[in-house]
N, C-alpha and C positions, 0 to 999 in steps of 0.2 A: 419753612419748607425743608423738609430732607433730602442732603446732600443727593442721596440715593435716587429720587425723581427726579434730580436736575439734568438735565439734558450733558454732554462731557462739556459740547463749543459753548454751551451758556455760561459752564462752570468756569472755563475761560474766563469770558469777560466778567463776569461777576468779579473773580480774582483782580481783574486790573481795574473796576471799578473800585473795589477795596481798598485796594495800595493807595491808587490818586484819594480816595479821601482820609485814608490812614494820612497823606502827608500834606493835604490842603487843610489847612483850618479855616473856621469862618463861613462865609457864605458866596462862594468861588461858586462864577459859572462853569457846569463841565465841559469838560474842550471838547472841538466837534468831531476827531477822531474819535472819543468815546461813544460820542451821540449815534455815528454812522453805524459803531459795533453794534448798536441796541438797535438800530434799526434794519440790518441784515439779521438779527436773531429777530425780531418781531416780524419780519415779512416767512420767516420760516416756521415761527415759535405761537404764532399769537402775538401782538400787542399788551392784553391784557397778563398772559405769563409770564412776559418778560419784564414790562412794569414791576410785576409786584417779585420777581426775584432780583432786578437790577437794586430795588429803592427805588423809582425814576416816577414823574408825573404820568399818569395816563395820559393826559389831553396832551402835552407837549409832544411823545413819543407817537401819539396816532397822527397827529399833524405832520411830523418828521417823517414818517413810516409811508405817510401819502393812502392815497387808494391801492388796496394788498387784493392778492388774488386768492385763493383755500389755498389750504397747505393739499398738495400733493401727497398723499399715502404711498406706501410701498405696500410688498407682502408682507413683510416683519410688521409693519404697524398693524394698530386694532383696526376690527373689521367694522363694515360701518353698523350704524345704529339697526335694531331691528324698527320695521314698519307698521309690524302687527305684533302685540303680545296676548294671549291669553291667558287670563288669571281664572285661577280655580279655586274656589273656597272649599274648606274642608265642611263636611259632610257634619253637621250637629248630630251631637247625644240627646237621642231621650223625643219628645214631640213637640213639634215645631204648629204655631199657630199664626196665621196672616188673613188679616184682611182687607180689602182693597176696594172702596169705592168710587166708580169712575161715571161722571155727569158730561153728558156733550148734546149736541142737537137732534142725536135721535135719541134722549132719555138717557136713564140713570141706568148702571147696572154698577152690582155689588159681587167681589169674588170673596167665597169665605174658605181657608185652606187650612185644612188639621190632618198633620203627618209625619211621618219621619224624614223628610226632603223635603228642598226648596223647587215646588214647581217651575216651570219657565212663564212666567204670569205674563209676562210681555208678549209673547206669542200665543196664550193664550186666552187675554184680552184683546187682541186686534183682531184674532181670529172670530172671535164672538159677537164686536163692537160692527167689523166690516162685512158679519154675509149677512144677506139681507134675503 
């Protein structure tokens, strides 16, 4: 991960996670001041984000972390996720050919379409399927 998306306080402790294993060899449990550091950045950062920039076990650090509540947004952070998106496909070259046979309890019907655009077939199979 680059420096540059790292949060500054994570880059903190990352730093002094570094050092302690720059100078512990071997298979040293980390002391619980380090652990408490990762776990004040997971109850702010994610669990999951911090893990994987500490080094650190997921499962131990979620257990450590306890039940976490959402991070808190500001104005500065991103805005939340949109609800609705519309996607629009572009428009094909040239003649477009579809057909669509649809069988249900009042019988079969068949839509055959040859054209330069994609009709709205959905709306206009229920329109056809439903009036009676």
């Amino acid at each position: 991960m680059a420096i540059s998306v790292i949060p500054k306080d994570m880059r903190k402790v990352c730093g002094r996670f570094e050092r302690w294993r720059k100078a512990h060899t071997g298979r040293l449990p980390i002391p619980d001041r380090l652990w408490a550091a990762a776990v004040e950045l997971a109850k702010e950062h994610g669990v999951c984000r911090t893990a994987q920039v500490l080094h650190l076990e997921y499962g131990k650090l979620k257990r450590l972390a306890g039940p976490t509540s959402p991070v808190r947004r500001t104005k500065t952070s991103r805005p939340p996720r949109a609800s609705f998106v519309e996607l629009v496909a572009p428009q094909p070259v040239g003649t477009l050919e579809c057909l669509i046979e649809l069988e249900g309890p009042r019988g079969k019907m068949r839509i055959q379409w040859k054209g330069t655009s994609w009709p709205d077939l959905s709306s206009l199979s229920r329109a056809l399927w439903e009036s009676a």
